[in-house]
C-alpha positions as CSV (number, residue, x, y, z in Angstrom):
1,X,44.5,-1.8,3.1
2,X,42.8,-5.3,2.6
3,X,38.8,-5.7,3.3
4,X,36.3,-7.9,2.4
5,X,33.1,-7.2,0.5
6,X,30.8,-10.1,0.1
7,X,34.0,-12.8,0.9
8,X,35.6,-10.8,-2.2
9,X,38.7,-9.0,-1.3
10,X,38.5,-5.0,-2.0
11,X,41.7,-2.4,-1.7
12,X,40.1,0.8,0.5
13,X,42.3,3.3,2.0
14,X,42.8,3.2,5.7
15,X,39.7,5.0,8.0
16,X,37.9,5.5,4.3
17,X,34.0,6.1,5.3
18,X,32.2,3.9,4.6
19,X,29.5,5.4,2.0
20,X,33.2,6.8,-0.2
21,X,33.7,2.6,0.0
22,X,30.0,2.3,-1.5
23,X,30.1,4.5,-4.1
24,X,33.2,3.1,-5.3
25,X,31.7,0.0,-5.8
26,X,28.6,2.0,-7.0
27,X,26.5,0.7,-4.6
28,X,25.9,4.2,-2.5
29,X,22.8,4.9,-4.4
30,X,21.5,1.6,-4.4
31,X,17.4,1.5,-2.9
32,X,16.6,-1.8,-0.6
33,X,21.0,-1.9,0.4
34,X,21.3,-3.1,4.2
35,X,25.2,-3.1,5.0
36,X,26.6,-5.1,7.7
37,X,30.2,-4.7,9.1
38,X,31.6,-7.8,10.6
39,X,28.2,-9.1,11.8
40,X,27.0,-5.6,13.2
41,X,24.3,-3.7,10.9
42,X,25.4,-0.3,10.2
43,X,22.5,2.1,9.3
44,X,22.3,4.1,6.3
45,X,22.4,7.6,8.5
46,X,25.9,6.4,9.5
47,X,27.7,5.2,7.0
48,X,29.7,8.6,6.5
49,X,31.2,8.5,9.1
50,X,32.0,5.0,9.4
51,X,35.4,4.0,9.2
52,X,36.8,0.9,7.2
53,X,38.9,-0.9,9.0
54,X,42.1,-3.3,7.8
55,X,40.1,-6.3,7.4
56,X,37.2,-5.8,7.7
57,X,34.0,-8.2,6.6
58,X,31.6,-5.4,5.0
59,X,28.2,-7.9,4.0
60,X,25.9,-5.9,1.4
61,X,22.5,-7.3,1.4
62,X,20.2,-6.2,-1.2
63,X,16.2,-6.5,-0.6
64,X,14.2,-7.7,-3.8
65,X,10.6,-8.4,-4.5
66,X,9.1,-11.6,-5.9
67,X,7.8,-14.4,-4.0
């Protein structure tokens, strides 16, 4: 199954959660990582059980520091 990660296309298996997805891009881990699918937030407490959809538009946002 097709989504998208950041407009790159990714290969996931069908109803994968969401957090297996992550840390297959090694991104699971990751401190400051907001995750957005299709333009709704999903919160870190949830992304285990939610699951990727064909087509899907997964945004990762990471937060830095600087100014």
């Amino acid at each position: 199954m097709v989504c998208y990660v950041n407009n790159t296309t990714h290969e996931a298996t069908e109803n994968q959660p969401l957090a297996e997805l992550l840390a297959a891009l090694g991104q699971a881990q990751t401190r400051g990582l907001a995750v957005a699918v299709n333009d709704q937030v999903v919160p870190r407490a949830e992304w285990p059980t939610h699951a990727v959809q064909p087509h899907d538009r997964i945004l990762l946002i990471r937060a830095t520091q600087g100014g």
